[in-house]
C-alpha positions as a Markdown table, in Angstrom:
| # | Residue | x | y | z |
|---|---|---|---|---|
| 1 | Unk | 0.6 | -15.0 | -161.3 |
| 2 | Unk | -2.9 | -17.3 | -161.1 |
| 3 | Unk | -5.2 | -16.4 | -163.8 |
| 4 | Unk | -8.2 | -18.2 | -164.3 |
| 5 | Unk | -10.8 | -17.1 | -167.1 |
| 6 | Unk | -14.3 | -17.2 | -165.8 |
| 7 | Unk | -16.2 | -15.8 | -168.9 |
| 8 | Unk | -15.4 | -15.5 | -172.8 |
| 9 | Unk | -18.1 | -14.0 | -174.5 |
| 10 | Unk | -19.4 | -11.7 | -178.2 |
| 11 | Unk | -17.5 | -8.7 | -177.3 |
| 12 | Unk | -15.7 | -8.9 | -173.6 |
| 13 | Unk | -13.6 | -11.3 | -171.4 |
| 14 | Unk | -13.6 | -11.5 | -167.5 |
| 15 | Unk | -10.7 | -13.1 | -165.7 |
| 16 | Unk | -9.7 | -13.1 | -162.3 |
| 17 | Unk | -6.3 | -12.4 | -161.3 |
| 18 | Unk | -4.1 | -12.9 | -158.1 |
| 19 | Unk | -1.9 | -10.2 | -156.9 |
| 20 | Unk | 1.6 | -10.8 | -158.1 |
| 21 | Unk | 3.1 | -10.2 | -154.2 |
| 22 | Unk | 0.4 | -10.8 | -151.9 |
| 23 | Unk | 2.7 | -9.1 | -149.4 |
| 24 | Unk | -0.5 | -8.6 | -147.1 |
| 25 | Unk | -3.6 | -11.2 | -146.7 |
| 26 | Unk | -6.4 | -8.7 | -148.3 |
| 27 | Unk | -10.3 | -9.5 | -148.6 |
| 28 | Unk | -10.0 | -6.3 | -151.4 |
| 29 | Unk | -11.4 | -6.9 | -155.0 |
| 30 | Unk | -11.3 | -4.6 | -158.0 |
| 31 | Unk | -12.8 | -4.6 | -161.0 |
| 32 | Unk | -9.9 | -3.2 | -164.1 |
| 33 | Unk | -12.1 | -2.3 | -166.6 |
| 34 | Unk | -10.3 | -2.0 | -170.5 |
| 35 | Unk | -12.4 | -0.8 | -173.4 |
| 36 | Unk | -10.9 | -0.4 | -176.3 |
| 37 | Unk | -12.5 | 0.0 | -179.8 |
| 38 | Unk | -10.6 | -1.6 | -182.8 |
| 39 | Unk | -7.7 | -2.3 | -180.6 |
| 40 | Unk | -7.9 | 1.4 | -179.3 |
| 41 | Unk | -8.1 | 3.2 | -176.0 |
| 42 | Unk | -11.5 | 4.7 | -176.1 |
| 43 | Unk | -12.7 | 7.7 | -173.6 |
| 44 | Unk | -15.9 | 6.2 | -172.0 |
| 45 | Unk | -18.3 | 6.8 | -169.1 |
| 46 | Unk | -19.9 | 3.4 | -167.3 |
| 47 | Unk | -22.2 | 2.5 | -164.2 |
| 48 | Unk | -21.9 | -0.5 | -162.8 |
| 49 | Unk | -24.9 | -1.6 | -161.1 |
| 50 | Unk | -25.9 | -4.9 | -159.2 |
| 51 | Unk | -28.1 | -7.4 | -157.3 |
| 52 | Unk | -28.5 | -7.1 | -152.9 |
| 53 | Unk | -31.1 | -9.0 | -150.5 |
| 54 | Unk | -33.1 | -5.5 | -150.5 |
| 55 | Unk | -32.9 | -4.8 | -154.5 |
| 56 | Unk | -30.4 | -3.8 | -156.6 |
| 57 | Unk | -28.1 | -0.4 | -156.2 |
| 58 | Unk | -25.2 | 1.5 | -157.8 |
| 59 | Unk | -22.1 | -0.2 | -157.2 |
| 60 | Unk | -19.6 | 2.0 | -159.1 |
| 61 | Unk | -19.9 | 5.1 | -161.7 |
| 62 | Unk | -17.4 | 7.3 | -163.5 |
| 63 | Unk | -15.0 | 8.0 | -166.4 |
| 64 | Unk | -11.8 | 6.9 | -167.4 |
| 65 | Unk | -10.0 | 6.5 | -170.8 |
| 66 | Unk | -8.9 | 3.4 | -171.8 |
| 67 | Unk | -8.7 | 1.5 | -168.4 |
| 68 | Unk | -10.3 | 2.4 | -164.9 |
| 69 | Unk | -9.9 | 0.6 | -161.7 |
| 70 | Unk | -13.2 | 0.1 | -158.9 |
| 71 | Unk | -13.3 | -1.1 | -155.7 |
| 72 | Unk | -16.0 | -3.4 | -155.5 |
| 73 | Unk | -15.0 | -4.9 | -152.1 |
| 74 | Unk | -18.6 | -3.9 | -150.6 |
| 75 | Unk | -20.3 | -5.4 | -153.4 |
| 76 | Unk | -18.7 | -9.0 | -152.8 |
| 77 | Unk | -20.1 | -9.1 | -149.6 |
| 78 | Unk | -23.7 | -8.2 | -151.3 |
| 79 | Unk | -23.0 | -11.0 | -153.5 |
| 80 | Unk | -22.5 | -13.6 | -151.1 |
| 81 | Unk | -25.7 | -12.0 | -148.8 |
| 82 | Unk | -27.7 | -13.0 | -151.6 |
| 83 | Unk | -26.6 | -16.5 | -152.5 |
| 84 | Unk | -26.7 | -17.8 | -149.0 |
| 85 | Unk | -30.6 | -16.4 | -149.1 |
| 86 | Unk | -31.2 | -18.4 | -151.7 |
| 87 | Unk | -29.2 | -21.5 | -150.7 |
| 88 | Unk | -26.9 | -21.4 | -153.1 |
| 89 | Unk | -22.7 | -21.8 | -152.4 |
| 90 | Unk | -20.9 | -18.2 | -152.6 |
| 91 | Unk | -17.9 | -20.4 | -153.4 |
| 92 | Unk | -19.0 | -21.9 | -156.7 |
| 93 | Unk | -21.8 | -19.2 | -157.7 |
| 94 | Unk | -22.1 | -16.1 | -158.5 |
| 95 | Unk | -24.1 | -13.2 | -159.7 |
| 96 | Unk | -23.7 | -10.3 | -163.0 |
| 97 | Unk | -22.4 | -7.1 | -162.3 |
| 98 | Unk | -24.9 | -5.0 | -165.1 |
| 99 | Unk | -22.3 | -2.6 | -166.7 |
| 100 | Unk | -23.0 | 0.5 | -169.0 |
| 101 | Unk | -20.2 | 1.9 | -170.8 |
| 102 | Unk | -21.2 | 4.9 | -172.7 |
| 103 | Unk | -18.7 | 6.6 | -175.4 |
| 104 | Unk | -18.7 | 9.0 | -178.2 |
| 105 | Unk | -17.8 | 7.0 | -182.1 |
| 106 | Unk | -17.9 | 8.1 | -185.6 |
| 107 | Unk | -19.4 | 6.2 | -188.1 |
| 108 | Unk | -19.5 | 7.3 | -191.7 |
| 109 | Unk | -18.8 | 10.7 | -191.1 |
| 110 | Unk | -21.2 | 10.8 | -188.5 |
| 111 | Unk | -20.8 | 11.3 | -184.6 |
| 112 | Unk | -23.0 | 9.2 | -182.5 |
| 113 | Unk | -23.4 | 8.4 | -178.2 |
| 114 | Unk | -23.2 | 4.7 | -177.8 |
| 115 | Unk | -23.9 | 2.4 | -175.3 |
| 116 | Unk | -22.5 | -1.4 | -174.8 |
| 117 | Unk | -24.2 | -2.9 | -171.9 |
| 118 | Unk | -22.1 | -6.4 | -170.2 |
| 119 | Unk | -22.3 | -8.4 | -167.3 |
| 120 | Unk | -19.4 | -9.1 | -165.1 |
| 121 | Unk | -19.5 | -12.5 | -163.5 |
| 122 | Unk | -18.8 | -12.0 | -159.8 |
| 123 | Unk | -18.3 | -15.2 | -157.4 |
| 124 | Unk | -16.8 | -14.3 | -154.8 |
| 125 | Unk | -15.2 | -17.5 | -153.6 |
| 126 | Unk | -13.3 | -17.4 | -156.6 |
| 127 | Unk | -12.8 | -13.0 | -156.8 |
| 128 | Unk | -12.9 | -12.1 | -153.1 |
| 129 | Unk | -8.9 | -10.8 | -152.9 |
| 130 | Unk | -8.5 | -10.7 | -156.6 |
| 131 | Unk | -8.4 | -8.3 | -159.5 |
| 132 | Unk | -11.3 | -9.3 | -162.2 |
| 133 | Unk | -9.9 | -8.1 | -165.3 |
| 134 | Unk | -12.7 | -7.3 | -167.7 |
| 135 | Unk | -11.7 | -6.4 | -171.6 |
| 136 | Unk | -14.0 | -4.8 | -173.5 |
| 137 | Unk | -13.9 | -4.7 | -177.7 |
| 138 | Unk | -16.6 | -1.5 | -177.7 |
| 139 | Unk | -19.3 | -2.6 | -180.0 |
| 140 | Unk | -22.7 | -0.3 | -178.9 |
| 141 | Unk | -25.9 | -1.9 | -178.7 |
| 142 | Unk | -27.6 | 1.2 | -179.1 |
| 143 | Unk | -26.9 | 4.9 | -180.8 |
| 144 | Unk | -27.8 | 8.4 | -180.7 |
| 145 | Unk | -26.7 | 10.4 | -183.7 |
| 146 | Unk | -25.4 | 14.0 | -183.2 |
| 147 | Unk | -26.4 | 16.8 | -184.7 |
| 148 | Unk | -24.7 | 20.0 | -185.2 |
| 149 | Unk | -26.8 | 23.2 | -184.8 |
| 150 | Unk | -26.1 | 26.8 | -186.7 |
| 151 | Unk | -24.0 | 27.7 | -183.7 |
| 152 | Unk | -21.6 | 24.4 | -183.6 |
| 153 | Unk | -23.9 | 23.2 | -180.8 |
| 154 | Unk | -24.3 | 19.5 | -180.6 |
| 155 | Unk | -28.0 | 17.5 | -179.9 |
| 156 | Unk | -29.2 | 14.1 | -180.2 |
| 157 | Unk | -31.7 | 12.6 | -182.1 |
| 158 | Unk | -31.9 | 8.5 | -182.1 |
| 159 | Unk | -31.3 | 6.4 | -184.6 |
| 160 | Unk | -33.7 | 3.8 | -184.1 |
| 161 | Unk | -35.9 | 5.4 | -181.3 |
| 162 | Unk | -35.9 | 3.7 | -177.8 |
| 163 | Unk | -38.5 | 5.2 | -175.4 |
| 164 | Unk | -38.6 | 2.7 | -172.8 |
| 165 | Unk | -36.3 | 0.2 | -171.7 |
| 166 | Unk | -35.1 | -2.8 | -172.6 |
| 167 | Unk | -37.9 | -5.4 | -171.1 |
| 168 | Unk | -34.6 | -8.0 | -170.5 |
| 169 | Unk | -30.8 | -7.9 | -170.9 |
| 170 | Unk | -29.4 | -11.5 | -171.2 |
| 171 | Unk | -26.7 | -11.8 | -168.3 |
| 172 | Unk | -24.8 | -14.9 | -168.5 |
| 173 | Unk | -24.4 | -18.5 | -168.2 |
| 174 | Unk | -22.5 | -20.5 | -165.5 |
| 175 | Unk | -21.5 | -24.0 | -165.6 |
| 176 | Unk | -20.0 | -25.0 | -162.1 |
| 177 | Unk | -22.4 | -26.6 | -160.0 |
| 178 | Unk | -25.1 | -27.9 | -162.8 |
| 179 | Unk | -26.0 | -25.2 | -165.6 |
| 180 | Unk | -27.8 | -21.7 | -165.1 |
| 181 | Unk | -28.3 | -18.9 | -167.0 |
| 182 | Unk | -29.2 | -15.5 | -165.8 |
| 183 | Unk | -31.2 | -12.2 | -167.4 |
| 184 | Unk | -31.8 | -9.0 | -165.8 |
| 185 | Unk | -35.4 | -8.2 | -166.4 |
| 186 | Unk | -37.6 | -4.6 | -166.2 |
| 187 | Unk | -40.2 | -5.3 | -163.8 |
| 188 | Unk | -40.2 | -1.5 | -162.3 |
| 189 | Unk | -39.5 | 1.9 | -163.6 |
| 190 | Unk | -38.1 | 4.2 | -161.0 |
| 191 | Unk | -37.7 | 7.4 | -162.5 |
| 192 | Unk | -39.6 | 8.5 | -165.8 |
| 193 | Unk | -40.0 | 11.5 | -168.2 |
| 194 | Unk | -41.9 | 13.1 | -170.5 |
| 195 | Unk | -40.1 | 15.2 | -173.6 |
| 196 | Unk | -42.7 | 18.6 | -173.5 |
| 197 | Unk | -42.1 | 20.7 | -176.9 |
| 198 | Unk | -42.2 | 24.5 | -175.8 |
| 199 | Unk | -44.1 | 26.9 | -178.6 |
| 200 | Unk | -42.5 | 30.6 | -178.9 |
């Protein structure tokens, strides 16, 4: 089995990984996503979103516990679209794959949402046919406490309020062909809201 490790980082690895039997020639990539949170399965929701010539869009979204599998096949192909427009080599560069993972932790006593928030490396001449293996040590970059309510209803209240946004994510760096670091940055809001209290 080839293995190579493409990024080693704070809180997740990536690393692609040949089929053990390539019994048929296959263009298909997934991503196997592992989160676990002090060396435990965890239950988690993500959205995996990335980079195309006409913006970015929703690769992947769902639930799994522990481990989930994506096709991400289509998005390859988006990848290398991009690269070639900006005359860069789809065989030695890539582009980040922004991931959510949201899950349910307690803390102290305490029940909060959390959200971790990675970037997968993708470059497809090196993942195009290959499983990218990402593992994920859940540590939550942001938290919303829950409260319980007279009649064992749960709501949310923030711990340290976030209204907008972040205004930039840091992505990753690559070292292949020179040195190049990547950030994902807010430059539009697509959908907003407004919290309205209602008087009785």
């Amino acid at each position: 089995m080839l293995s190579e490790v493409v990024y080693e980082g704070f809180n997740y690895r990536v690393t692609y990984r040949s089929p053990l039997i390539p019994l048929v020639l296959s263009d298909r990539t997934g991503v196997i996503l592992e989160v676990k949170r002090n060396g435990k399965p965890v239950d988690f929701g993500f959205t995996m979103s990335g980079i195309t010539v006409e913006g970015a869009r929703d690769v992947a979204g769902g639930r799994g516990y522990g481990r989930i599998v994506v096709d991400v096949t289509s998005y390859i192909d988006d990848v290398v679209r991009v690269l070639r427009k900006a005359n860069s080599n789809p065989a030695y560069s890539g582009l980040g794959l922004l991931t959510f993972i949201v899950s349910k932790v307690e803390e102290g006593g305490e029940e909060y949402i959390a959200t971790d928030i990675i970037s997968i490396p993708v470059i497809p001449g090196k993942a195009r046919g290959k499983s990218i293996i990402v593992e994920v040590e859940f540590k939550p970059l942001h938290k919303i406490k829950l409260n319980k309510t007279s009649g064992g209803e749960q709501t949310g209240k923030a711990e340290v309020p976030q209204t907008t946004s972040p205004s930039w994510i840091y992505d990753v760096c690559y070292g292949i062909e020179g040195y190049a670091c990547y950030w994902w940055e807010l430059n539009r809001v697509l959908l907003g809201s407004h919290i309205v209290e209602l008087q009785q």
